[in-house]
N, C-alpha and C positions, 0 to 999 in steps of 0.2 A: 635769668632763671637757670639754675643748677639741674644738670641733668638726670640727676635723680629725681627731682621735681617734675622737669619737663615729661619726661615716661613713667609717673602715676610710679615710682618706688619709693623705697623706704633709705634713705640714706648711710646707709650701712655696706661692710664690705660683703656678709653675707647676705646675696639676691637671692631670689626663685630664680633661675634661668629661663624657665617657662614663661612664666606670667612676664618677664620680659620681655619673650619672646613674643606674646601675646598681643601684649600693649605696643608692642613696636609696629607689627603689623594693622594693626586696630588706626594708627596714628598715621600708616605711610597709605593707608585705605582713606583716610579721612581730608590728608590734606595732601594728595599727589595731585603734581601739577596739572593732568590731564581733566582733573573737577575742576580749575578753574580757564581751561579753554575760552572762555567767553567771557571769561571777565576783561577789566583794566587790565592794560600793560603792567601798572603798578600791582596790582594784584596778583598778576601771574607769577611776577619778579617777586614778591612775596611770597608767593607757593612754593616757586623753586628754593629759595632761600631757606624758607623754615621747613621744608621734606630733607636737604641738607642739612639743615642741626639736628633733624630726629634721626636721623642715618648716621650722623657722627656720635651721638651720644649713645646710641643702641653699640655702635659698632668698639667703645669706648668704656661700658657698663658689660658687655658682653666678657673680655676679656679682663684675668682676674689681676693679671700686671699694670694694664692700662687702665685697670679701675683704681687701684693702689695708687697709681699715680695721680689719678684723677682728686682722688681724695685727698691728695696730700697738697695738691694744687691749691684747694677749697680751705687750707690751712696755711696756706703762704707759702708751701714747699713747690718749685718748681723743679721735680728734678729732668724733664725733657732736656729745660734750656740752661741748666745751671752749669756754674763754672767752678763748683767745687770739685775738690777731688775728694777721692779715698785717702780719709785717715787713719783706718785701719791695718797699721803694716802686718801684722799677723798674716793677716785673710791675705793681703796682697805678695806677700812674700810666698803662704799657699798658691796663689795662683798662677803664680812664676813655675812653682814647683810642678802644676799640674801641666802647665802648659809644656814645659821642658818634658817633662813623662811623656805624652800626646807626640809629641816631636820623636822623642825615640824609638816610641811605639812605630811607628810608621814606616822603621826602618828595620824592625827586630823579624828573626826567623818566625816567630809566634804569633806577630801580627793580629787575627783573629781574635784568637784566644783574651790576647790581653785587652784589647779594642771593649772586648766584649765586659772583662772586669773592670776597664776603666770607668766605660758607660754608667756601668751600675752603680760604681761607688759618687760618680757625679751626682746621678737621680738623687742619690740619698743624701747627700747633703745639697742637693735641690728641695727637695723635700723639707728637709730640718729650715732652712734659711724661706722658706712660702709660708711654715708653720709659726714659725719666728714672727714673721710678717703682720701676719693674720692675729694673730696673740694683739703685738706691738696696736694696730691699729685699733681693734676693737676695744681695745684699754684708753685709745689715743694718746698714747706715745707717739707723739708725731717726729719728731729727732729720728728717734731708733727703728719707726717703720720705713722711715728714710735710709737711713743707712743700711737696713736690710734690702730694701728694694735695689738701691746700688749693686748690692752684693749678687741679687736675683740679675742683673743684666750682665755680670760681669758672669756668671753661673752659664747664662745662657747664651751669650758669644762660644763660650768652651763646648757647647752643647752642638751648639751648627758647627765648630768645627770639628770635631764627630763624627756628625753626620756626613758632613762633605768628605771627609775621608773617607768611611764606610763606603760612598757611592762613588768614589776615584776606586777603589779595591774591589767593589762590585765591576764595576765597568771593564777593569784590569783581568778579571776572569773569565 
């Protein structure tokens, strides 16, 4: 059973967050291990088991990356464990670029300043490449919601590294 199944949704990348949120709780009320206290060994081990997949799939439909992924799983795309690469040298040859910027930033008198326009201009093609995504899947383009999703982890490495600077320059002051 597919997780959108399992938690009463609609198979689709856009959820109610709520009514998820709802049904998740309704489900870790209904079957937590502590109801079946007095049953079988075999049945508690079942309790545990299946509050486990409601916990993983709430915690897996919750977020809209690892739903993306989830979906595209449910279509034979495995991008967790895959061993493709980026075949997009454009985007990768941008990202060399960006990360080389990031690098110099670090070191520049302005620091702040430019930190600050870097961030922004990341979001924004965060943004464009989630939108992209979102389009791609709901069309089921499954290929290109794929290789947009690539491009969202590679987005968001450059993102925490950002942040983790921010908070070496935070801490620095």
């Amino acid at each position: 059973m597919d997780y959108f199944t399992l938690l009463g949704m609609p198979n689709r990348f856009d959820i109610d967050k709520q009514q998820l949120a709802t049904r998740y709780q309704e489900m870790q009320r209904q079957y937590h291990p502590d109801r079946f206290a007095g049953k079988s060994d075999k049945e508690q081990a079942q309790a545990v088991s299946f509050a486990s997949t409601i916990n993983q799939a709430y915690q897996t439909l919750k977020n809209p990356i690892s739903r993306a992924e989830y979906m595209l799983s449910l279509h034979g795309i495995d991008i967790a464990n895959e061993q493709q690469t980026m075949q997009d040298t454009v985007f990768l040859m941008e990202q060399l670029a960006l990360r080389e910027e990031l690098d110099n930033i670090e070191y520049s008198a302005n620091v702040a300043v430019l930190l600050s326009d870097f961030s922004s201009r990341l979001d924004k093609n965060y943004i464009v490449r989630f939108d992209e995504m979102v389009t791609m899947i709901n069309s089921h383009n499954w290929s290109v919601a794929a290789d947009c999703v690539r491009k969202i982890r590679f987005l968001t490495k450059l993102k925490e590294q950002v942040e983790q600077l921010e908070e070496r320059l935070f801490d620095e002051s």
